[in-house]
C-alpha positions in Angstrom: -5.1 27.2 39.7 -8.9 25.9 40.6 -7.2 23.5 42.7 -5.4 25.5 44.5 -8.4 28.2 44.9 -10.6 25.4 46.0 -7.9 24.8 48.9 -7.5 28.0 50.1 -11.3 28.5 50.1 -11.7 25.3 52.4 -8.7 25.8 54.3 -10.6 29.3 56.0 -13.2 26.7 57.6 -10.5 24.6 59.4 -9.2 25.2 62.8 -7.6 22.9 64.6 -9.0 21.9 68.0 -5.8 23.5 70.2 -6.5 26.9 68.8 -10.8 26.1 69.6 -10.2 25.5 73.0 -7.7 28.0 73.1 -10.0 30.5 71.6 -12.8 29.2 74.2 -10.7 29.9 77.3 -10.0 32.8 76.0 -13.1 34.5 75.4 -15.1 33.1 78.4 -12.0 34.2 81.2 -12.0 37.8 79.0 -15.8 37.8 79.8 -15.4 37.6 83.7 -17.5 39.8 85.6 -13.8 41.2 87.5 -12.3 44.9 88.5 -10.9 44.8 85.3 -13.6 44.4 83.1 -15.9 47.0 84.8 -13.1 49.8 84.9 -12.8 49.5 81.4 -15.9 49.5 81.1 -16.8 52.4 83.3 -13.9 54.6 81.5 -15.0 53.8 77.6 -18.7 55.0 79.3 -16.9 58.6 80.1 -14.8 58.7 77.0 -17.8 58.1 74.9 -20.4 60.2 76.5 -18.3 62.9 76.6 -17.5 62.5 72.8 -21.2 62.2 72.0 -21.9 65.5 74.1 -19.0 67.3 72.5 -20.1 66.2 69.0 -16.4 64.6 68.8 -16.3 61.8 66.6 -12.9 61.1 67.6 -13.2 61.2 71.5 -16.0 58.5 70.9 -13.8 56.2 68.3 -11.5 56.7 71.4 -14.1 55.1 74.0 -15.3 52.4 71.7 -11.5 51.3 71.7 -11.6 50.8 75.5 -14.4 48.8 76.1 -14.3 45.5 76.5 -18.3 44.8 75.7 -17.6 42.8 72.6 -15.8 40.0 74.0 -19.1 39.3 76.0 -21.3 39.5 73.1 -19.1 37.1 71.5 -18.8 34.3 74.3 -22.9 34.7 74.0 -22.9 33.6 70.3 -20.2 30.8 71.3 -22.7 29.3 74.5 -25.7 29.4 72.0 -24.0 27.8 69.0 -22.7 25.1 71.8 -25.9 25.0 73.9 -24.2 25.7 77.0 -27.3 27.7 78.8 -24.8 28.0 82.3 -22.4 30.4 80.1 -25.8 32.0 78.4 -27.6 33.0 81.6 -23.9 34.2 83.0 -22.8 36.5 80.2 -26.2 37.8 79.9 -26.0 39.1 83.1 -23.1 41.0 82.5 -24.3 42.7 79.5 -27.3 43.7 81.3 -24.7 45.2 84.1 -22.5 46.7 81.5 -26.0 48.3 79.6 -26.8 50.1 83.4 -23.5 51.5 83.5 -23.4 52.8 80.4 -26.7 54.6 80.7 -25.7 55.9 84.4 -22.3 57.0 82.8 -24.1 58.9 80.1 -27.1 60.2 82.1 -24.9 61.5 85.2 -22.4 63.7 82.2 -25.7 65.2 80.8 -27.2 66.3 83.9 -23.7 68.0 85.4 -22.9 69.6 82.2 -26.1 69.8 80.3 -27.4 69.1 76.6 -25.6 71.3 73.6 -27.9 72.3 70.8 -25.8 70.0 68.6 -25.4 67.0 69.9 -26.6 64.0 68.4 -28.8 63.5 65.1 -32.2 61.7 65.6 -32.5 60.0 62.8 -35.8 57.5 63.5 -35.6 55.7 60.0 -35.9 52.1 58.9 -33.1 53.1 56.7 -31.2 53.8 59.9 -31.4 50.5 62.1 -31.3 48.6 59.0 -27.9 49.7 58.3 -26.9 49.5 61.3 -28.1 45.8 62.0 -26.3 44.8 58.2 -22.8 46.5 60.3 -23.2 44.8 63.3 -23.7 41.4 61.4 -20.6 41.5 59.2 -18.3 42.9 62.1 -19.8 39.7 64.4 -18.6 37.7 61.7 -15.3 39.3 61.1 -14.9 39.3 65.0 -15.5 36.0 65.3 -13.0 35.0 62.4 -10.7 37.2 64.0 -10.5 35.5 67.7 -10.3 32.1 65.9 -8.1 32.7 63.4 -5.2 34.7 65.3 -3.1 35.3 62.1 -6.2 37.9 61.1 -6.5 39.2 65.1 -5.0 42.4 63.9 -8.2 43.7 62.8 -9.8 43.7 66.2 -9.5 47.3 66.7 -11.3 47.7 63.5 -14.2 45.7 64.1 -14.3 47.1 67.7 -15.0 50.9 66.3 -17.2 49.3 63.5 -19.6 47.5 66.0 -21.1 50.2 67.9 -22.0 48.7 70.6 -21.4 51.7 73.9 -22.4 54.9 71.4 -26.2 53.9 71.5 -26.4 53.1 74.7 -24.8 56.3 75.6 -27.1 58.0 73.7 -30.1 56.3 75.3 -29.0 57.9 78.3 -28.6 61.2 76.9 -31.9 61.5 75.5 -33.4 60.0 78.5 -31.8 62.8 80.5 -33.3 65.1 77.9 -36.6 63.6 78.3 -36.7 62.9 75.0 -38.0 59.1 75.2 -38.5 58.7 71.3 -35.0 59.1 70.0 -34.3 57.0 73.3 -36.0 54.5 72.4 -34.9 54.5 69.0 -31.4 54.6 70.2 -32.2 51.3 72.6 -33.5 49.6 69.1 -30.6 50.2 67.5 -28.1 48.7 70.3 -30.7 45.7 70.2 -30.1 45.4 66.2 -26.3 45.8 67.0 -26.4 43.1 69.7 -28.4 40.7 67.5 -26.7 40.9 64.7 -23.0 40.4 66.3 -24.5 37.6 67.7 -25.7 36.2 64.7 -23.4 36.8 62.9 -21.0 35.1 65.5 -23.0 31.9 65.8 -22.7 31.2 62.2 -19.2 31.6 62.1 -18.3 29.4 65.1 -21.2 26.8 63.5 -19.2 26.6 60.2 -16.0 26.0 62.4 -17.6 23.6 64.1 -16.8 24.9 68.0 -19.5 22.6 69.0 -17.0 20.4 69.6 -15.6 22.2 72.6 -19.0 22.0 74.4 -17.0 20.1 77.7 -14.2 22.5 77.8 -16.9 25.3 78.1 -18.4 23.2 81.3 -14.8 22.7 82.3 -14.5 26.3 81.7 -17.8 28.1 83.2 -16.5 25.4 86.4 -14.0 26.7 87.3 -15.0 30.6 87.2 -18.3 29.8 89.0 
């Protein structure tokens, strides 16, 4: 019975090199800057601003479903466990992008239909980002586990509404439009604590599977989309 528990517990940490490299194409061509990417990504913006200003927690699980910003923060966490500072400087640019469209999403529903009396909670506590950071870290790891092990791929949904990535940054731009610049700031902090600890989180993962092996498909890779 050890034996056998030792196996299993071993076998989690080995991927075979065909599903790495599949697993890096994958993420880096899902992380293309394309029509694609930025329509869902300009629709989950609605979707969740609109469920943030109509206090809907549905309507904004529904938004964080659509967007396709955790793919990105994931092929980050690959190029810095891999050193690969052409992908790096590439995704990062795209996350800035998709962070301005979310605020301009955001800020242009709050000033056409205004700020209820209800919406949102400003909660500036260390309690608050803490929690959210220890989220964001496990649900990096679980993503990451998830794109590399595609038996377990079903729970990307899950881990998509878990990370909370678009809801802060929709609230930035809702307070901003508010003129309310400490719970937008606060909200900004908590999207950096999200984004951090996905990555983390990722970089250990794909370190412990040892995806620095694929560092020349990512060349071959980040190539052929430049």
């Amino acid at each position: 019975m050890q034996k056998d528990g030792q196996k299993s517990g071993a076998s989690i940490l080995r991927v075979s090199k065909a599903a790495q490299y599949h697993t890096v194409k994958e993420l880096l061509e899902e992380s293309k800057a394309n029509s694609v990417y930025y329509t869902l990504l300009v629709l989950s913006s609605f979707i969740v601003a609109c469920g943030l200003l109509l206090d809907n927690a549905s309507i904004v699980i529904g938004g964080m479903l659509v967007t396709p910003m955790l793919t990105p923060v994931l092929a980050i966490a690959l190029a810095i466990s891999v050193g690969e500072v052409g992908a790096l400087r590439r995704i990062g640019i795209l996350i800035g992008k998709s962070f301005l469209i979310v605020i301009a999403a955001s800020v242009l529903l709050t000033l056409v239909f205004g700020l209820p009396q209800n919406v949102l909670t400003f909660e500036n506590t260390v309690r608050t980002a803490v929690l959210y950071f220890v989220v964001a870290l496990v649900s990096g790891v679980a993503a990451t586990f998830a794109w590399a092990r595609k038996e377990v791929a079903a729970v990307l949904p899950g881990i998509a509404i878990a990370v909370s990535l678009v809801p802060p940054i929709s609230a930035v731009g809702i307070w901003l439009s508010a003129l309310q610049f400490d719970a937008a700031r606060f909200y900004f902090l908590v999207f950096l604590f999200n984004l951090f600890g996905i990555v983390m989180g990722s970089v250990v993962v794909f370190s412990l599977l040892k995806f620095y092996r694929t560092e020349k498909t990512i060349e071959q890779k980040e190539a052929d989309i430049g």
